[in-house]
C-alpha positions as CSV (number, residue, x, y, z in Angstrom):
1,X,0.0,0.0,0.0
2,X,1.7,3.3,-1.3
3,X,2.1,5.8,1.3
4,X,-0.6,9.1,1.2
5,X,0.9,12.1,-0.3
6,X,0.7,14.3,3.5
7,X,2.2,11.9,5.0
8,X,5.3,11.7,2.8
9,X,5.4,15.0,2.7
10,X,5.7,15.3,6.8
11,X,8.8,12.7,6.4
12,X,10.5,14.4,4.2
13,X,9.7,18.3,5.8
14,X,11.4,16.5,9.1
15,X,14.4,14.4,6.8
16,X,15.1,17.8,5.4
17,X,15.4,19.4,8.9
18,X,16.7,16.6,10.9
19,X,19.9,16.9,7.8
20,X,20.2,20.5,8.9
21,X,20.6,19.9,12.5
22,X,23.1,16.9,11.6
23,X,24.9,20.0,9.7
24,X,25.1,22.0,12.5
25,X,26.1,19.3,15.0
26,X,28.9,18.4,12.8
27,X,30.3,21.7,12.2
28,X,29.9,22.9,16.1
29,X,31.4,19.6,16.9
30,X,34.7,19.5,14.3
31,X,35.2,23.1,15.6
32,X,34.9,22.4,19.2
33,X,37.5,19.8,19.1
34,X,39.4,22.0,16.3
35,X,39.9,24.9,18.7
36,X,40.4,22.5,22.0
37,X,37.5,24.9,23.6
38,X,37.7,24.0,27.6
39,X,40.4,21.1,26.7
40,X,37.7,18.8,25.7
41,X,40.1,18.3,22.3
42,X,43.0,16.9,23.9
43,X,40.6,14.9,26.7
44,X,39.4,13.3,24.4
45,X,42.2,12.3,22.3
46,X,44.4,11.6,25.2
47,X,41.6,8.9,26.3
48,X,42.5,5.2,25.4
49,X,39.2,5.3,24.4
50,X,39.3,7.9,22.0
51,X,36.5,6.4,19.5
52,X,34.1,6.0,22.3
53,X,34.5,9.5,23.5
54,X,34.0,11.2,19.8
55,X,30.8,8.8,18.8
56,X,29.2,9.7,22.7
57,X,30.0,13.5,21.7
58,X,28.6,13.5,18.5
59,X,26.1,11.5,19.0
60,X,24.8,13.7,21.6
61,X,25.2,16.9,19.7
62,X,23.3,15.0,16.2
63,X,20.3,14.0,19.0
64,X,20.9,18.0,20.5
65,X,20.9,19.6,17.3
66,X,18.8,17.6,15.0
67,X,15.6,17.9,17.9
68,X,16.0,21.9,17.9
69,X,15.8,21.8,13.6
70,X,13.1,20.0,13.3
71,X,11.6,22.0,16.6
72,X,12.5,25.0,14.6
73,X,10.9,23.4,11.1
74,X,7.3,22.9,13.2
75,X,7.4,26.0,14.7
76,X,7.8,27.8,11.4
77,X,5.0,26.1,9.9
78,X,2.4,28.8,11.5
79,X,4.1,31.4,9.8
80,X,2.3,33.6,7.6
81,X,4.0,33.7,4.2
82,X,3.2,36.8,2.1
């Protein structure tokens, strides 16, 4: 059974956002650990468990990031467009 038009349209109105948080995450993230903001940069790769410490911080920021876009994408839909 093909899926109704609205509804595809939803998923891909919160793909399309979720993508744009997942943007931001990464580029917030790479720069974090770029510019060793608070140490976390060198904590992190000083850990034996460096790969464990990157995937829980980006994992956290793609959850963080990708839940205020598609916040942001549902919150816009009220928007009056002239």
């Amino acid at each position: 059974m093909p899926m109704p038009r609205h509804e595809r349209n939803a998923i891909v109105f919160m793909l399309q956002h979720v993508v744009y948080g997942l943007a931001g995450a990464v580029s917030f993230g790479v720069s974090l650990l770029w510019f060793d903001v608070g140490g976390i940069g060198t904590l992190a790769m000083a850990s034996e468990h460096w790969a464990l410490n990157l995937v829980l911080l980006f994992a956290g920021l793609f959850v963080t990031f990708g839940s205020v876009a598609i916040g942001v994408g549902v919150m816009s839909l009220a928007e009056d467009k002239y």
